[in-house]
VEXDREN-2710 file (C-alpha; in Angstrom, 1 decimal):
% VEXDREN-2710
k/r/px/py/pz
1/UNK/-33.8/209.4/108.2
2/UNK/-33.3/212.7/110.2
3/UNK/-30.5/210.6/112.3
4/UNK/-29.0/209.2/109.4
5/UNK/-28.6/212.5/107.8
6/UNK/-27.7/214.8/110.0
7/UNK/-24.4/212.6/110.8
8/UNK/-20.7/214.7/111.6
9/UNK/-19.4/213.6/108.4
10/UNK/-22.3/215.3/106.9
11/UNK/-22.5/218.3/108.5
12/UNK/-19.1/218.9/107.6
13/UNK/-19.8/218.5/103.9
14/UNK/-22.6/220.5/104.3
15/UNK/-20.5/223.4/105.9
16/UNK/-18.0/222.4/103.1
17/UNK/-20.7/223.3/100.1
18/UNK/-22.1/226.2/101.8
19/UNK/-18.7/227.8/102.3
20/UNK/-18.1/226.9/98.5
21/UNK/-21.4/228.5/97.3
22/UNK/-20.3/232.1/99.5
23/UNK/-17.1/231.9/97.7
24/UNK/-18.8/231.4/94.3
25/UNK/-20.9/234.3/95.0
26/UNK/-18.3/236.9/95.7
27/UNK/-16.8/237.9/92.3
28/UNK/-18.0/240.9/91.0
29/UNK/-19.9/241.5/94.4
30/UNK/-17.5/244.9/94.6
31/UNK/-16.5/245.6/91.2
32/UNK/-20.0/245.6/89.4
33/UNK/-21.3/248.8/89.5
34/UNK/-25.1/249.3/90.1
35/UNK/-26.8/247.5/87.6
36/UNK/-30.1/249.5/86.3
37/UNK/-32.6/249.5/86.7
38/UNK/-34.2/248.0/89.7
39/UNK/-31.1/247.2/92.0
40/UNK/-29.5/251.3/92.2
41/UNK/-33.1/252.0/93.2
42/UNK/-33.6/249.7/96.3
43/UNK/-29.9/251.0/97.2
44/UNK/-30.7/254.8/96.7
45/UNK/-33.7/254.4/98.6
46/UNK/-32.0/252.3/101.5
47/UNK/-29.1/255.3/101.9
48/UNK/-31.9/257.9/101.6
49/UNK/-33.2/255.6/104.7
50/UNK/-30.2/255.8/106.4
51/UNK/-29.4/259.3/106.1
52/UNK/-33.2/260.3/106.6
53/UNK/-33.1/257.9/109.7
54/UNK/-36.6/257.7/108.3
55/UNK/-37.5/253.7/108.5
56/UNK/-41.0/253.7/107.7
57/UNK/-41.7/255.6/104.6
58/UNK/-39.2/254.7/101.2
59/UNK/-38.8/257.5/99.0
60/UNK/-36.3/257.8/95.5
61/UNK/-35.1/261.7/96.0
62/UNK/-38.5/263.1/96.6
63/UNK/-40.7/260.4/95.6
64/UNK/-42.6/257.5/97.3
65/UNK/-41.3/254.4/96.6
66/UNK/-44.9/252.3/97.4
67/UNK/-44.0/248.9/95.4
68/UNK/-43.5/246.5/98.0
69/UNK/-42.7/246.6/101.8
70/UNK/-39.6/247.8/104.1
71/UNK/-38.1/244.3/104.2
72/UNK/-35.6/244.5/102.1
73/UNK/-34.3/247.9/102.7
74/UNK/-33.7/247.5/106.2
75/UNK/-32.3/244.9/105.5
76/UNK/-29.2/246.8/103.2
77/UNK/-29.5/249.4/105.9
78/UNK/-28.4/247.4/108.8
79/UNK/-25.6/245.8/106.2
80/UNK/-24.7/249.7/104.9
81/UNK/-24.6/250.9/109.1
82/UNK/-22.2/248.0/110.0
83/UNK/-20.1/248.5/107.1
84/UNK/-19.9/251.6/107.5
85/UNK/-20.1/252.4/104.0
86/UNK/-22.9/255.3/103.6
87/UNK/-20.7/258.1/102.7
88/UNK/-18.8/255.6/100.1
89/UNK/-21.5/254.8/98.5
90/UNK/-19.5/251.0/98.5
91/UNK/-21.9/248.8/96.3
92/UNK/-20.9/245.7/98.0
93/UNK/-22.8/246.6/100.9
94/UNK/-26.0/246.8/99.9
95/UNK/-25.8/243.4/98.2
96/UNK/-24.7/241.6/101.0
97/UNK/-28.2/240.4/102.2
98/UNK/-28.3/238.9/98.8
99/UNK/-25.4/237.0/99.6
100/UNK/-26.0/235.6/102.9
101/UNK/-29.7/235.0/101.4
102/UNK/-28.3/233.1/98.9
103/UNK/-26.1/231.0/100.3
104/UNK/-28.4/230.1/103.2
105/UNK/-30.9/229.1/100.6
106/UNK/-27.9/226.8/99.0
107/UNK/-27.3/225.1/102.5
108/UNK/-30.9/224.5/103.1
109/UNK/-31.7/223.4/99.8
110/UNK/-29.2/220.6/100.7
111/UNK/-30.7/219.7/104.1
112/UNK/-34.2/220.0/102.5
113/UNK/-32.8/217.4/100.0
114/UNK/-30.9/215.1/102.5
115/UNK/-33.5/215.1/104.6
116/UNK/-36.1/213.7/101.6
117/UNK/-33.6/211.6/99.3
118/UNK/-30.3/211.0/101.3
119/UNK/-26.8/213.0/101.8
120/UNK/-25.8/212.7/98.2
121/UNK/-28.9/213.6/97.1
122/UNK/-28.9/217.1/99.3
123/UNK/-25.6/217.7/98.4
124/UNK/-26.4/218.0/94.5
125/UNK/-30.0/219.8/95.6
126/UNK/-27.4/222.6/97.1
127/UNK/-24.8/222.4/93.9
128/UNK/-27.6/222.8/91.1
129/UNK/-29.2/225.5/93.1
130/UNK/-26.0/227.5/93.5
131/UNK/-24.6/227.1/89.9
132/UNK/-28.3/228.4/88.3
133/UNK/-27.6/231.0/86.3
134/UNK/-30.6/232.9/88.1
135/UNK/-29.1/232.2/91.4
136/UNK/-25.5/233.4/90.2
137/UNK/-27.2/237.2/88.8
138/UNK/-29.7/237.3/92.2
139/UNK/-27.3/236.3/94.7
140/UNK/-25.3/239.2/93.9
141/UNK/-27.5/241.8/92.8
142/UNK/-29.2/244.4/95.8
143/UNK/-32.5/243.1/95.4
144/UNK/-35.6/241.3/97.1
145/UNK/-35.7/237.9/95.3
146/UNK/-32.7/236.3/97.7
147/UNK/-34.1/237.0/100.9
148/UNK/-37.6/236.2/99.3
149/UNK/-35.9/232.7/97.8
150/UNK/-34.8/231.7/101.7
151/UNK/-38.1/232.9/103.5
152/UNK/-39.9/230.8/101.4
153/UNK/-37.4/228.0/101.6
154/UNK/-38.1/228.5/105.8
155/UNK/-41.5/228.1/105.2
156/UNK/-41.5/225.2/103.1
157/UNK/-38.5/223.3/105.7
158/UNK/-41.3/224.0/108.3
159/UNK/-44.1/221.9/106.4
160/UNK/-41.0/219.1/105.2
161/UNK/-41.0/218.7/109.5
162/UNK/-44.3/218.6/109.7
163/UNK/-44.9/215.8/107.3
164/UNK/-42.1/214.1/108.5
165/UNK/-43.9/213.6/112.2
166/UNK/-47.4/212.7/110.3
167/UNK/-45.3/210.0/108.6
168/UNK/-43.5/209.2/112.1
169/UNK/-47.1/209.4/113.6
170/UNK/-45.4/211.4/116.2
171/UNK/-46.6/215.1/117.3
172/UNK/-44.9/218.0/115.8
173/UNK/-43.2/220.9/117.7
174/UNK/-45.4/224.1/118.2
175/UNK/-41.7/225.6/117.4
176/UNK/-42.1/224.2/113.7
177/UNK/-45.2/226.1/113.7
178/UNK/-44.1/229.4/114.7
179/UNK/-41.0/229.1/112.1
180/UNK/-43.7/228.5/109.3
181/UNK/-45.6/231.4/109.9
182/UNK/-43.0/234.0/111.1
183/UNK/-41.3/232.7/107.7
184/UNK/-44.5/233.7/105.6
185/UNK/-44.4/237.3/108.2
186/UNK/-41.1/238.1/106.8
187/UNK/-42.1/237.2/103.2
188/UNK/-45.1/240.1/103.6
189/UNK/-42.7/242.2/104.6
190/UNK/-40.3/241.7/101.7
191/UNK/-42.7/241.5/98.6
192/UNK/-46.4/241.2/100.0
193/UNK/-48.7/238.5/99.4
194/UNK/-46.6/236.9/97.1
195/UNK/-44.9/234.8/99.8
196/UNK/-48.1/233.4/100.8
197/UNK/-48.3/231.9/96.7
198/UNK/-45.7/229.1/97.7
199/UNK/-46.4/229.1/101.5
200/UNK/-49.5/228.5/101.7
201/UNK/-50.1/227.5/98.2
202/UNK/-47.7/224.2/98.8
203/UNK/-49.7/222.6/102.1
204/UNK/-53.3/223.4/100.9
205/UNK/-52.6/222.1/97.2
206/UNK/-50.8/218.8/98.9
207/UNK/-54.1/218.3/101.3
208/UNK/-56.6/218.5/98.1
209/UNK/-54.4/215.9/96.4
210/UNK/-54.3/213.6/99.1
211/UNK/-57.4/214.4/100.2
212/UNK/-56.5/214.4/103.8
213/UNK/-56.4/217.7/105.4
214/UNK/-56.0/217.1/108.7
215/UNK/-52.1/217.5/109.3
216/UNK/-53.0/220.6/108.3
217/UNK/-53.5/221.1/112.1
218/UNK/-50.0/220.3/113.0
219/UNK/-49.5/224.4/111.1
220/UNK/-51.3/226.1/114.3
221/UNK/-53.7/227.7/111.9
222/UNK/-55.7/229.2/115.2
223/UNK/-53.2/231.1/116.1
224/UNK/-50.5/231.2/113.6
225/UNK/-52.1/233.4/111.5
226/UNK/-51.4/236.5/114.1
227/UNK/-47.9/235.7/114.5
228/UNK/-47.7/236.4/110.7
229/UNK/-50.0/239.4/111.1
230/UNK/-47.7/240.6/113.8
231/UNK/-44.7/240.5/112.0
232/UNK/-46.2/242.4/109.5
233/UNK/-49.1/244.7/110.7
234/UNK/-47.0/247.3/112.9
235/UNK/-45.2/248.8/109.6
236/UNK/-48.6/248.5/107.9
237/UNK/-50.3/250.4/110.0
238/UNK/-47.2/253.2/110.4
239/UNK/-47.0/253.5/106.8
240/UNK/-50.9/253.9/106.2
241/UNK/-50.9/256.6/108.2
242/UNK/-48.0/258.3/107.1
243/UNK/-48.9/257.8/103.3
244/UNK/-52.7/258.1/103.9
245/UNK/-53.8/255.3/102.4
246/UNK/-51.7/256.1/99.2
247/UNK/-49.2/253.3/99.9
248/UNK/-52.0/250.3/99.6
249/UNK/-53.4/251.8/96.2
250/UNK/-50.0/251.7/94.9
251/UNK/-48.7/248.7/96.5
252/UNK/-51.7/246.4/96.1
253/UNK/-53.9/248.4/93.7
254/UNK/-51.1/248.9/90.6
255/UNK/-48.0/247.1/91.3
256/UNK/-49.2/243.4/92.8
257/UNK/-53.1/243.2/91.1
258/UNK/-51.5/245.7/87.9
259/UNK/-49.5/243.0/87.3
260/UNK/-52.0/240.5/86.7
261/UNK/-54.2/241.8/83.7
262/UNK/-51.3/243.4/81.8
263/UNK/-47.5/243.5/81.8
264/UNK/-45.6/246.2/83.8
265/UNK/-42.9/248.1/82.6
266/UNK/-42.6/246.2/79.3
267/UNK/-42.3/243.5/81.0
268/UNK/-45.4/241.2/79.5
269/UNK/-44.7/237.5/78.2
270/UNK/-46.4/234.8/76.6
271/UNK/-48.0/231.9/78.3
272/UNK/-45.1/229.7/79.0
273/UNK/-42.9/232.1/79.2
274/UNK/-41.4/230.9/82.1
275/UNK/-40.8/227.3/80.2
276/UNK/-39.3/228.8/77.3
277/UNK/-36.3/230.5/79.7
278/UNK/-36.1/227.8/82.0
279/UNK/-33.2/226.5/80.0
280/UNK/-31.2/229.5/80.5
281/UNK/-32.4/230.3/83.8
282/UNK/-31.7/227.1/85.6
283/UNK/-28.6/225.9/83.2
284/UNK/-26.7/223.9/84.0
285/UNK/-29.3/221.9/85.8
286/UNK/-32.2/222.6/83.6
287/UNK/-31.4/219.6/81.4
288/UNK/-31.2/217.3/84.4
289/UNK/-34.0/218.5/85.5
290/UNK/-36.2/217.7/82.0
291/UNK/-34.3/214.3/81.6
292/UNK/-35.5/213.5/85.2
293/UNK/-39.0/213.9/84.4
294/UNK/-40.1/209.8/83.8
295/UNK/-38.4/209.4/86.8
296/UNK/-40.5/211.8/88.6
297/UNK/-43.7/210.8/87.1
298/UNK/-43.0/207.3/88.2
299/UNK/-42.8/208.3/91.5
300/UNK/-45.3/211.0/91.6
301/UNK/-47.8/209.1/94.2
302/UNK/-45.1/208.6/96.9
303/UNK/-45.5/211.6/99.5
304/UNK/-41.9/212.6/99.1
305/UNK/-42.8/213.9/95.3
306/UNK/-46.2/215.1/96.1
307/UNK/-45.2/217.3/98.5
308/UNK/-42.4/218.9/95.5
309/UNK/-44.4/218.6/92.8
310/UNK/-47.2/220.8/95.4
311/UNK/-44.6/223.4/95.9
312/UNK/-43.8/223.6/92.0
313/UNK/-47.2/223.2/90.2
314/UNK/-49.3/226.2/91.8
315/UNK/-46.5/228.8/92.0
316/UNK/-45.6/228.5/88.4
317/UNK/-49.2/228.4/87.0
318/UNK/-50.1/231.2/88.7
319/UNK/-46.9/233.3/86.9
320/UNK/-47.8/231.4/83.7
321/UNK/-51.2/233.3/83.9
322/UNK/-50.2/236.7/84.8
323/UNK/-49.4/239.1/82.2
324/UNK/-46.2/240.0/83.6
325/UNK/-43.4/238.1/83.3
326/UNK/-39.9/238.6/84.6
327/UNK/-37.6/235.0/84.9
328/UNK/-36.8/235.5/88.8
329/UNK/-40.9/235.3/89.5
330/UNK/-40.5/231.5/89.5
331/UNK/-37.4/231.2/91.9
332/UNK/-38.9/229.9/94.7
333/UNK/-39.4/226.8/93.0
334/UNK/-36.2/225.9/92.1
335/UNK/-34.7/224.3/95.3
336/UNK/-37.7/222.2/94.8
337/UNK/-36.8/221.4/91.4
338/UNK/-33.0/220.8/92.5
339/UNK/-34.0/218.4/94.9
340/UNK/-36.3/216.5/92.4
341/UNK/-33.4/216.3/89.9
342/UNK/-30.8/215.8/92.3
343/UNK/-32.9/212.8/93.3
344/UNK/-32.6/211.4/90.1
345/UNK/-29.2/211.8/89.9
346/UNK/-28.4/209.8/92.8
347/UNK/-30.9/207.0/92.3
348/UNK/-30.2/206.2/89.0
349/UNK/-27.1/205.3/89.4
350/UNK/-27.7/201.5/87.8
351/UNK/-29.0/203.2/84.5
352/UNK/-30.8/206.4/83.9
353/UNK/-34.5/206.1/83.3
354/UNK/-35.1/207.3/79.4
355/UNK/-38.5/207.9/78.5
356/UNK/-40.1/204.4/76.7
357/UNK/-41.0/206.4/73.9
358/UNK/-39.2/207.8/70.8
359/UNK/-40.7/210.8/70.0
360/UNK/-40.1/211.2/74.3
361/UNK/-36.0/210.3/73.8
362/UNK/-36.3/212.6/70.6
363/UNK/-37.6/215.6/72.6
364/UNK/-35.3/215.3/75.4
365/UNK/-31.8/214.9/73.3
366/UNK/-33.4/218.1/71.6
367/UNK/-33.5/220.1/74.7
368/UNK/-30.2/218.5/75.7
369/UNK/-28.3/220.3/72.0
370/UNK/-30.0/223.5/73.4
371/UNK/-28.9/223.4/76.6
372/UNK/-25.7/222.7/75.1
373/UNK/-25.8/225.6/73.1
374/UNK/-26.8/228.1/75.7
375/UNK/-23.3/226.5/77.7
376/UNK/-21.2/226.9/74.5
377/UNK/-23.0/230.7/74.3
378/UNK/-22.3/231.4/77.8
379/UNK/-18.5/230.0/78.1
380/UNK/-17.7/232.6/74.7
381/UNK/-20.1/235.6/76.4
382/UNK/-16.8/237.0/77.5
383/UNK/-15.0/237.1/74.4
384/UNK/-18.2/238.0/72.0
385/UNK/-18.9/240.7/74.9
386/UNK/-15.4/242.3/75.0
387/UNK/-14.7/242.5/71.6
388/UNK/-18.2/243.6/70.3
389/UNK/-18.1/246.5/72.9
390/UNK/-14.8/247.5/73.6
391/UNK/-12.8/246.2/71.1
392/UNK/-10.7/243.1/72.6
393/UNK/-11.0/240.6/74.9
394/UNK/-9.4/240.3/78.7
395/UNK/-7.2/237.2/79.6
396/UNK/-10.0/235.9/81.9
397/UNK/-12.7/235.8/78.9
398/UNK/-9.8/233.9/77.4
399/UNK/-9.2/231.7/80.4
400/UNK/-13.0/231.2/81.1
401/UNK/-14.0/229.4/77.6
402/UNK/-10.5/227.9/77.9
403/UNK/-11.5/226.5/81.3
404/UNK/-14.8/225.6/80.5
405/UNK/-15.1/224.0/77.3
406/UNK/-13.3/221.0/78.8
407/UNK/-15.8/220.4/81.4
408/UNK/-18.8/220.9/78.8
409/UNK/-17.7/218.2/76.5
410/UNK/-17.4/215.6/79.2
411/UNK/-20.9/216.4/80.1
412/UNK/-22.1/215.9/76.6
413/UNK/-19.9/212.5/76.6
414/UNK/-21.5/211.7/80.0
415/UNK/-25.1/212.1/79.2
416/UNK/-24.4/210.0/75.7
417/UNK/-23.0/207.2/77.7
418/UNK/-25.5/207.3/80.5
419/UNK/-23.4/208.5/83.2
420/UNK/-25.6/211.7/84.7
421/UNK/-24.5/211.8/87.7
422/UNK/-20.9/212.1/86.5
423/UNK/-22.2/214.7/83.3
424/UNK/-24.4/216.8/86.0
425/UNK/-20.9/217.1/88.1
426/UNK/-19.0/218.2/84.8
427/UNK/-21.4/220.6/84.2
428/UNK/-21.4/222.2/87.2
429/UNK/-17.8/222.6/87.1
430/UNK/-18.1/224.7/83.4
431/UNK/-20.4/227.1/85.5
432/UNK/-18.5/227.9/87.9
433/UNK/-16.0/228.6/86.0
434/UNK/-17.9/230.7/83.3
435/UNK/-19.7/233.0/86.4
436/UNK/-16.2/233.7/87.9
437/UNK/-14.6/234.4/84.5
438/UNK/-17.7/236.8/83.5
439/UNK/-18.2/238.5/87.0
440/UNK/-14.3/238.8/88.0
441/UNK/-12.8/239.7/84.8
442/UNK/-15.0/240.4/82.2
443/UNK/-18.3/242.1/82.9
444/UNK/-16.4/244.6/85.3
445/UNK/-14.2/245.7/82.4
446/UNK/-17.4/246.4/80.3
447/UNK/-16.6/250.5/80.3
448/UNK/-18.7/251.2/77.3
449/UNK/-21.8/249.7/79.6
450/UNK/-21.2/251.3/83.0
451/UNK/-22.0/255.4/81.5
452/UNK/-23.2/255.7/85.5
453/UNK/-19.5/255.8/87.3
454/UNK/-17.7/257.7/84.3
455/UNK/-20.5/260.3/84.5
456/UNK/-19.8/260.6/87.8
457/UNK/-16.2/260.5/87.4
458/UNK/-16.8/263.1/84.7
459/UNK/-18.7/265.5/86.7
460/UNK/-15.9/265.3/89.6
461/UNK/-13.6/266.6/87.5
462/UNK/-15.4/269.4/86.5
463/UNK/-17.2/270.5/89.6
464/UNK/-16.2/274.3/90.4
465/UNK/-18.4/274.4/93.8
466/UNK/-18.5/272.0/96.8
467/UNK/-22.3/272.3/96.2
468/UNK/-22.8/272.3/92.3
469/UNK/-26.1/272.0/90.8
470/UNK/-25.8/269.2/88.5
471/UNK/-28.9/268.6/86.0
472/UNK/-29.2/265.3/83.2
473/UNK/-32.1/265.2/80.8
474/UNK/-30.4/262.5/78.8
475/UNK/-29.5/260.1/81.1
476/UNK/-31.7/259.3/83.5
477/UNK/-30.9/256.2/85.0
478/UNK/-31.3/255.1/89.0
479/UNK/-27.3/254.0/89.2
480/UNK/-26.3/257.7/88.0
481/UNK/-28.7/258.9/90.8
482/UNK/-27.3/256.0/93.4
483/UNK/-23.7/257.0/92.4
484/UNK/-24.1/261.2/92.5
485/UNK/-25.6/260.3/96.2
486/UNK/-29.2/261.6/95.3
487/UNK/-27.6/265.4/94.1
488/UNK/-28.8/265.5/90.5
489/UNK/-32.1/266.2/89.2
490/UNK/-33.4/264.5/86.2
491/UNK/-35.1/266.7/83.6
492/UNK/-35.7/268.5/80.2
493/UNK/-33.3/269.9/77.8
494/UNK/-34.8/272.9/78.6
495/UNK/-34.9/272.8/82.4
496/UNK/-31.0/272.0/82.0
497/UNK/-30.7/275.4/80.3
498/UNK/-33.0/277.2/82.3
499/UNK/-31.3/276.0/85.8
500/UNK/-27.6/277.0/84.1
501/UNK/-28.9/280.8/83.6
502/UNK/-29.9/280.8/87.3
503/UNK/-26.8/278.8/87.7
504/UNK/-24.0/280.3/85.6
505/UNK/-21.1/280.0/88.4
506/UNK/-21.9/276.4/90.0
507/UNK/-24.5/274.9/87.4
508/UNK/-23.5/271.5/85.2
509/UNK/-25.9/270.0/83.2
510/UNK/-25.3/266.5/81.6
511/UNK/-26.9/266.6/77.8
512/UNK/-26.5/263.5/74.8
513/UNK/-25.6/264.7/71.6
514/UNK/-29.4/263.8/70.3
515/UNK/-30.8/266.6/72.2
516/UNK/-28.3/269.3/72.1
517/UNK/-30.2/271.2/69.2
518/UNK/-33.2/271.5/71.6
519/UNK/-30.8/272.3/74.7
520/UNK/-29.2/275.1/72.7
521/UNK/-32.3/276.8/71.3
522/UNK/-33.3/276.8/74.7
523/UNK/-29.7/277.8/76.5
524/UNK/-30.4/281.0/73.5
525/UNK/-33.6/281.5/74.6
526/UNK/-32.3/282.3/78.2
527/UNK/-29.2/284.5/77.1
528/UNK/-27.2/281.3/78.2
529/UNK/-23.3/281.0/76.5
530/UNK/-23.0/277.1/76.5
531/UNK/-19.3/276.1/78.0
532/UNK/-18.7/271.9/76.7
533/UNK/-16.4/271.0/79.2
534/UNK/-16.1/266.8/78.2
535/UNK/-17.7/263.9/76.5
536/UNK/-18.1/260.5/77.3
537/UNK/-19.4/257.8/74.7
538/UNK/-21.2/254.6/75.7
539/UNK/-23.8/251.9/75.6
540/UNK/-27.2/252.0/77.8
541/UNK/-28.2/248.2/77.9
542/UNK/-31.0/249.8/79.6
543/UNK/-33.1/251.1/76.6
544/UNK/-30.4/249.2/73.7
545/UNK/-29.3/252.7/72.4
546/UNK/-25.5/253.9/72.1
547/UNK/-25.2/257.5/73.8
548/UNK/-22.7/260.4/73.4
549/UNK/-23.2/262.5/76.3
550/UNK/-21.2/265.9/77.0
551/UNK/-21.9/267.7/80.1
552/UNK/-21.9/271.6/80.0
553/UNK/-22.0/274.9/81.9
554/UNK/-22.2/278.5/81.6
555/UNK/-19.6/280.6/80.2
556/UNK/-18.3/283.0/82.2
557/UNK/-19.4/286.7/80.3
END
């Protein structure tokens, strides 16, 4: 099968859907601004990095950021230093791990699936991957999920070898080995232990269900173990040190075992949580993917499935127990649920396996008008967006349900006729050209959204020294902080006022118009003759509350 696969003509289509899945995650890359909450923090943190040239201990301004590893901000680093970006504060830059993440994960999604199901198969794998609407928002957002999606995607290629040669009955490569754990070392170094839920939650679940561990060998447990360790333990032990022990009780103590009794951050879900989004999450291919289940289930006994269905089952029970939910937790099961349904796409090409029952059939055409829906919904976002928030819609919103509607009702038409193959192709084809009409024209143009840059802008303008002491106690957002380059401090209405009598020539503070009254009583309090220089209205998606902010200094006396 590998032979057959990896054949010229393949390759090149394989280049061909990787190049395609880079190009379909660079709109908006540049032109997004930071979006809150957790991506302007990894980003101030990484040019706080740089310009500390301090690599082992991450800090936001003057406090330790202790969630997860260094991974993923040296990572941005070494992207920031070669673009050369730091004092431009150039967004693009810090997401461009993301994107090289990303698509890798695309690419070897598809080999992953050609490899199992044949070329076509891989092919789709790579497409329904790529067009997810969680892969769209991750692969160009600065965060750790991307580089987290492909280490796990290395780890799981490693065991997909390994298997192969126990099918082969031939020996496997020490090399194969050495990727799988120095995968599952860069994992720990992104986000922890989590890696090591899929890595080596996948073999161990696939030995108890056939019963036969011992391929389980072919890994190198005896020593591969300390080339993960090694990977990981250096920074460990640096950090430990430096922190004194304070990085591991945040790290491990609150943020990874915090998560598991109650949800962080108001972030706590339901059992099933990650069901109920699935729709939205993995749309397009999430119908596809529930319509493929009797053909799944048929095959679930053949090692092929087994080993999927392994990689799926124990990740997503384990963040169906948690209590805190966020959609991007179950990500690295999705290439494995790509490949599953691109499987059935390409191997049920003579008629498309329908569930033998009604109430089955029933069930699925429900899910189908959903998934429908959330399409429909997401090829008008632009429009509903534009209009609802500032008023009228760009020509691409316009363009972008006018492109995409087409597409969507040949996929409905497709799946009534039985053609899935044909309707999973159509439907790809609306989502790509819904993302590119919401990240190129329309969610850039959001004004009323972005309050961080016109701030910032705002600020600039007002600025009467080179080394102003700007002050918000209304907006306290990490993309303001990202964007004023770690110079603002983030306090009370009273601070503000306090810091502008000590501050009367060079002192700005940035105050919404809900907590004036408490900013003037205290600017009285402190003999302090409030100067409003500007406002700027807008919308914080953040905490779902409309804003009118005016930024103010001391008159002169």
């Amino acid at each position: 099968m590998l032979k057959q696969v990896l054949t010229r003509k393949w390759g090149l289509r394989l280049l061909l859907l990787v190049f395609g899945a880079f190009l379909f995650l660079l709109p908006g890359r540049a032109s997004i601004p930071p979006f809150d909450r957790d991506e302007p923090r990894y980003m101030q943190a990484t040019a706080q990095m740089l310009e500390t040239h301090d690599f082992i201990d991450v800090r936001f301004q003057d406090k330790p950021r202790y969630l997860q590893p260094a991974g993923i901000y040296w990572l941005e680093a070494a992207a920031v230093s070669v673009s050369g970006t730091l004092k431009d504060r150039a967004v693009w830059a810090y997401r461009v791990p993301s994107l090289v993440a990303m698509t890798a994960a695309a690419g070897l999604t598809a080999w992953m699936g050609a490899i199992l199901f044949g070329p076509s198969a891989g092919l789709m794998a790579g497409a329904l991957l790529a067009t997810s609407v969680l892969a769209a928002a991750e692969g160009r957002m600065a965060t750790i999920d991307s580089a987290l999606l492909f280490a796990v995607l290395l780890a799981e290629a490693a065991v997909l070898s390994v298997l192969q040669d126990r099918e082969a009955q031939r020996p496997t490569s020490a090399w194969w080995a050495l990727l799988f754990w120095l995968a599952l070392g860069c994992g720990l170094m992104l986000k922890g232990p989590v890696v090591l839920i899929p890595g080596l939650g996948t073999p161990l679940t696939l030995a108890l269900v056939e019963r036969n561990g011992s391929w389980l060998r072919r890994l190198r447990f005896q020593w591969g173990w300390l080339v993960m360790l090694a990977v990981v333990v250096p920074w460990c032990v640096a950090i430990g040190l430096i922190s004194h022990g304070e990085f591991f009780q945040r790290a491990v103590g609150r943020n990874f075992l915090g998560k598991i009794g109650q949800g962080q951050e108001a972030h706590g879900g339901f059992p099933g949580f990650h069901l109920a989004v699935f729709a939205l999450a993995f749309w397009p291919g999430s119908f596809f993917a529930v319509a493929a289940f009797p053909f799944i289930w048929a095959r679930r006994k053949i090692w092929q499935f087994q080993f999927l269905l392994c990689w799926i089952v124990p990740h997503w029970i384990v963040f169906e127990l948690i209590a805190t939910k966020l959609p991007h937790y179950v990500l690295p099961t999705y290439p494995a649920i790509a490949i599953l349904t691109a499987a059935a796409l390409c191997k049920t090409e003579q008629g498309w396996l329908w569930p033998q029952k009604r109430w089955g059939r029933v069930l699925i055409g429900f899910y189908g008008c959903i998934c429908l829906a959330i399409g429909s919904a997401l090829a008008v976002a632009g429009i509903v967006l534009s209009i609802v928030l500032e008023g009228h819609a760009p020509v691409e919103a316009w363009l972008g349900m006018v492109g995409s509607v087409p597409p969507l009702v040949l996929a409905a038409r497709n799946v009534v006729v039985g053609k899935m193959k044909r309707a999973a192709l159509s439907a790809m084809a609306a989502a790509v050209v819904i993302y590119t009409s919401l990240f190129l024209g329309v969610i850039p143009r959001l004004h009323s959204i972005w309050l961080a840059p016109r701030l910032v802008s705002m600020v600039e303008r007002h600025k009467s020294c080179p080394d102003s002491r700007v002050m918000s106690s209304s907006f306290s957002e990490p993309s303001f902080v990202f964007l004023m380059h770690g110079n603002v401090s983030l306090d009370t209405p009273d601070a503000a006022a306090s810091m502008l009598s000590k501050n009367s020539q060079c002192g700005l503070a940035l105050v919404a118009q809900k907590d004036f009254p408490t900013f003037a009583a205290s600017a009285q309090k402190y003999s302090v003759q409030l100067n409003e220089y500007e406002r700027i209205k807008g919308f914080n998606y953040s905490t779902g509350k409309w804003l009118d902010i005016g930024l103010y200094g001391a008159h002169p006396q």
